[in-house]
DRENFI-108286 format. One record per residue: x, y, z of N, C-alpha, C in turn; residue in one letter; residue number from 0; chain. Coordinates in steps of 0.2 Angstrom, whole numbers, plus 5000, padded with zeros to 4 digits. Layout:
BEGIN
nxx	nyy	nzz	caxx	cayy	cazz	cxx	cyy	czz	residuo	num	cadena
X	Y	Z	X	Y	Z	X	Y	Z	A	NUM	A
...
END
This chain:
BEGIN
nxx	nyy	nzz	caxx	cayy	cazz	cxx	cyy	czz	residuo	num	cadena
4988	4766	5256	4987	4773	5255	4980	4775	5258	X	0	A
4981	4780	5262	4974	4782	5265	4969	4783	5257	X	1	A
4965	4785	5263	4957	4786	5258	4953	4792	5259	X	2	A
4956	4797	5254	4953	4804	5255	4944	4805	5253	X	3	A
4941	4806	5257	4935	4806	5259	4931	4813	5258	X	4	A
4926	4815	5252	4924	4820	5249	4915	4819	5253	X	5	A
4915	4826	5254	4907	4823	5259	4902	4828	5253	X	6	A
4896	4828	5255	4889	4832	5252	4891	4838	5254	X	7	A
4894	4841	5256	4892	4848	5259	4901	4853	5255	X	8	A
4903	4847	5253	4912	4850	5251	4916	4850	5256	X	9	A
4915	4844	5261	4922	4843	5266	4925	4840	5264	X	10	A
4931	4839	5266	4937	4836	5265	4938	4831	5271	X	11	A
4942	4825	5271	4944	4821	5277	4949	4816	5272	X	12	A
4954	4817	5278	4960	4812	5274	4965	4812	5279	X	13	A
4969	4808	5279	4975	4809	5282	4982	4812	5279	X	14	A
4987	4814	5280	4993	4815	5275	4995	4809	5274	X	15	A
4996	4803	5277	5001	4800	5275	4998	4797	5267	X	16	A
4991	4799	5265	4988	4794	5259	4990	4800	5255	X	17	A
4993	4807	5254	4996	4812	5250	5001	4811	5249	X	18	A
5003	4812	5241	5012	4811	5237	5016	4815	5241	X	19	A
5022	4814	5244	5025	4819	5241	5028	4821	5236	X	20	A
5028	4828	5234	5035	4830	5230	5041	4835	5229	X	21	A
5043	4834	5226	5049	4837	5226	5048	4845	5226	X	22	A
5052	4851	5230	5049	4855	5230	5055	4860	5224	X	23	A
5052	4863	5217	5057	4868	5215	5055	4874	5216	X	24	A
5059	4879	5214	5060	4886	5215	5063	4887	5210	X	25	A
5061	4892	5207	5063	4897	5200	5067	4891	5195	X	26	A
5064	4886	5196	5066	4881	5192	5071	4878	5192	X	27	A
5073	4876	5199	5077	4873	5203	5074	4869	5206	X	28	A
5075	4862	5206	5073	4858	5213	5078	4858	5219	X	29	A
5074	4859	5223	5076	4861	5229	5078	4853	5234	X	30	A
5087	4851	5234	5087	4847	5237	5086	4845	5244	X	31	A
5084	4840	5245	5079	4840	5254	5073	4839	5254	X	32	A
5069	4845	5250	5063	4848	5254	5059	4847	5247	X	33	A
5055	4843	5253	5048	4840	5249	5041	4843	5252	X	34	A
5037	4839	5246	5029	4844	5251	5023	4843	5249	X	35	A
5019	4839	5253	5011	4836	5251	5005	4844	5252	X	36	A
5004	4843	5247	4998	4846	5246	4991	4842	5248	X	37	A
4988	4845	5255	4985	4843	5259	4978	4846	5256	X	38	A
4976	4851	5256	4970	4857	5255	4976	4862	5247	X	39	A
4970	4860	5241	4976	4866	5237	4967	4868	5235	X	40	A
4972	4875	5234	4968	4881	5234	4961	4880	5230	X	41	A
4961	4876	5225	4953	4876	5223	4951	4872	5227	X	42	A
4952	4870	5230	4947	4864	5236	4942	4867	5240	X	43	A
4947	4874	5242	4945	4877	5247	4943	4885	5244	X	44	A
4938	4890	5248	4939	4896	5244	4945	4900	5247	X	45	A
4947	4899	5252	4951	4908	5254	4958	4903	5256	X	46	A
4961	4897	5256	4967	4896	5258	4969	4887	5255	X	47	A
4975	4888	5255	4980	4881	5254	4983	4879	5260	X	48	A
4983	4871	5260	4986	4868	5267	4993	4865	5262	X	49	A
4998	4864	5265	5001	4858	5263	5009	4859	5271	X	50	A
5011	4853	5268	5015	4851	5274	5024	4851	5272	X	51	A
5026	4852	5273	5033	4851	5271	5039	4847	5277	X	52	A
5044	4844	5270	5046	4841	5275	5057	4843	5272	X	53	A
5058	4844	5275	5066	4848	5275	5070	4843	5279	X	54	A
5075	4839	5274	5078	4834	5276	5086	4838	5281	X	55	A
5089	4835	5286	5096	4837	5290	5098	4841	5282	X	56	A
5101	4846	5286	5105	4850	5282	5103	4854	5276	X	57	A
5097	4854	5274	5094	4857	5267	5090	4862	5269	X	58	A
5089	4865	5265	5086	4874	5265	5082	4875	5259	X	59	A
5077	4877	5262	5072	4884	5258	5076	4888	5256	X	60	A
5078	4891	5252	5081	4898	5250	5078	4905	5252	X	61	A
5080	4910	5254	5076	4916	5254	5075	4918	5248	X	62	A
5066	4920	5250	5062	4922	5245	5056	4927	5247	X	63	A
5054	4929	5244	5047	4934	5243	5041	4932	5242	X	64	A
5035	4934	5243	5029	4934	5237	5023	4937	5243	X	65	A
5018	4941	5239	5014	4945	5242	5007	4943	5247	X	66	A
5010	4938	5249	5004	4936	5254	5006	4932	5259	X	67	A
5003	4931	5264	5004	4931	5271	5005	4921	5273	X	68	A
5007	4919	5278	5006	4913	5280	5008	4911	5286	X	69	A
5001	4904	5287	5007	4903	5293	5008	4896	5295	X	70	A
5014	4893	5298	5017	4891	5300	5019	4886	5307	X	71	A
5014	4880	5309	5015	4877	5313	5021	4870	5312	X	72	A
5025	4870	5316	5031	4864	5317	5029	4860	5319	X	73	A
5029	4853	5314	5027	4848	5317	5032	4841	5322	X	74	A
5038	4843	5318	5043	4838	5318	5049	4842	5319	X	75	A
5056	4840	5323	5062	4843	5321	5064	4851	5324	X	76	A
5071	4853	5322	5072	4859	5324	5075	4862	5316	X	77	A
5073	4870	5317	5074	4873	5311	5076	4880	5313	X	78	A
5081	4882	5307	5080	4890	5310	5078	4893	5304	X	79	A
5071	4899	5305	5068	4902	5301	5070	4909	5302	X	80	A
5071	4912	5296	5075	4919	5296	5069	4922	5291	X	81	A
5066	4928	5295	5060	4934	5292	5063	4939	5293	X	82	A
5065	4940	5288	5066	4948	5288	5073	4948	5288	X	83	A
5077	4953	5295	5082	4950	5297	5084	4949	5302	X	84	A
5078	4945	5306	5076	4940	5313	5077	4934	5310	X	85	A
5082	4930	5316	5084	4922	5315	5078	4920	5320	X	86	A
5074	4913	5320	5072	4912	5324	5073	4903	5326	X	87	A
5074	4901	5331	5077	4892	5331	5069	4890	5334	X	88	A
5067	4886	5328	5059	4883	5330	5059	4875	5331	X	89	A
5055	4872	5335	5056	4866	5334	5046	4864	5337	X	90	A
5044	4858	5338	5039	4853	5336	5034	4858	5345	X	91	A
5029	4861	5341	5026	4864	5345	5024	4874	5342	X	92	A
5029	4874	5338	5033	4883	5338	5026	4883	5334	X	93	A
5025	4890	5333	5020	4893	5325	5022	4901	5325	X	94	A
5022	4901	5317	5025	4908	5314	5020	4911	5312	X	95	A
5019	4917	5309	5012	4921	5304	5021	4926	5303	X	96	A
5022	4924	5294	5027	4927	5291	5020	4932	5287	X	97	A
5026	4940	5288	5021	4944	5283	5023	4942	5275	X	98	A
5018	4947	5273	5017	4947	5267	5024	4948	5264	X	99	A
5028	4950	5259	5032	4951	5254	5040	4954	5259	X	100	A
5039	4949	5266	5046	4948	5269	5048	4943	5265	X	101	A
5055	4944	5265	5061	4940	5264	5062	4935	5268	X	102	A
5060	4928	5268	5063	4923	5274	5064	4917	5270	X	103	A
5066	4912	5274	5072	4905	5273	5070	4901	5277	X	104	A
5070	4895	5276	5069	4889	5281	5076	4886	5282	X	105	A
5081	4883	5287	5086	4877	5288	5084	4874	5292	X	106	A
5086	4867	5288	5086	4860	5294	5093	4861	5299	X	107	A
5091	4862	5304	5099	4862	5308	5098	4858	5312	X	108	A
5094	4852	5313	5095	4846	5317	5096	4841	5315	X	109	A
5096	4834	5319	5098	4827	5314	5091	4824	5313	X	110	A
5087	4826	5313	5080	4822	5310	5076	4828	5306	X	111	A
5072	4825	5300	5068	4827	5298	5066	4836	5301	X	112	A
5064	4841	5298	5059	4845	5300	5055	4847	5296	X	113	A
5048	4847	5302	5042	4845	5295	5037	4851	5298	X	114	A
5033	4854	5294	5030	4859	5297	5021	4860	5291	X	115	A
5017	4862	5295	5013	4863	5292	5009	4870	5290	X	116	A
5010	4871	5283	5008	4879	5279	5003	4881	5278	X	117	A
4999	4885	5279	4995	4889	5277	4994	4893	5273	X	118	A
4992	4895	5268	4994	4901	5264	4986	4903	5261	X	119	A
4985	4909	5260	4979	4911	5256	4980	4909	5247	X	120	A
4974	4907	5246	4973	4909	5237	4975	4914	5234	X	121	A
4975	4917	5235	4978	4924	5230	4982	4927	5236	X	122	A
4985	4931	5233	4989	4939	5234	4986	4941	5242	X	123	A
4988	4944	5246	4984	4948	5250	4986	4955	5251	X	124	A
4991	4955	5247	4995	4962	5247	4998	4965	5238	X	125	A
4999	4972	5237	5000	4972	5232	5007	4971	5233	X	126	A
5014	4970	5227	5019	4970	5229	5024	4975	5233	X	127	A
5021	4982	5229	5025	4986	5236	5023	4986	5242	X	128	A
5021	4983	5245	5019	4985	5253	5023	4979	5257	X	129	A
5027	4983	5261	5033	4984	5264	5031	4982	5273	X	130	A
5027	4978	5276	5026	4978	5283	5032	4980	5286	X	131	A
5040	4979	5284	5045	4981	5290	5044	4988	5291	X	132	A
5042	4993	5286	5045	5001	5286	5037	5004	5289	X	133	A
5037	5006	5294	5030	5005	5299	5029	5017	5296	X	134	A
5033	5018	5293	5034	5026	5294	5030	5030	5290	X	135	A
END
């Protein structure tokens, strides 16, 4: 197991592979496939959470909501990610910036692993009615 390494000044240095993974639920559901190391969680850092997911062949994110922004670089693998009611097929190189309180879904639609790593803010960025599709 790696050795996460805390400096004088409040840095972090580690690798993932020295990070658990775990099993990822939803509304108290465990999600089968999709696991996820918690890289950077939010009290580590002030303004953001890092963590890395990993979405085994055939297994799904569900569509979901929540009021704040993130983003999304593909480390591994081919996936299709649905914002809004855009499909998009990403694979190992792609990066997304999903808005706030859109509706979107991850799919593993290839035959390896796809792993991707999350950005998300510490709190909220938006209250929940704010709607980035409806521009009027």
């Amino acid at each position: 197991m790696a050795v996460v390494r805390r400096g004088p000044c409040g840095e972090i240095v580690g690798n993932y592979t020295g990070v658990s993974e775990e099993k990822v639920v939803m509304n108290n559901v465990e999600l089968k496939g999709v696991w996820i190391r918690w890289l950077i969680r939010g009290g580590e850092a002030r303004g953001f959470a890092m963590r890395v997911f990993r979405i085994e062949p055939g297994a799904v994110i569900p569509a979901h909501t929540h009021p704040w922004e993130h983003g999304i670089f593909v480390l591994k693998g081919e996936g299709v990610v649905r914002i809004g009611r855009s499909r998009y097929v990403v694979r190992a190189g792609d990066y997304l910036l999903i808005p706030p309180n859109v509706e979107h879904e991850y799919v593993n639609v290839g035959n390896e692993d796809f792993e991707f790593i999350c950005v998300i803010p510490s709190k909220a960025t938006v209250d929940e009615k704010y709607d980035p599709c409806n521009k009027s």
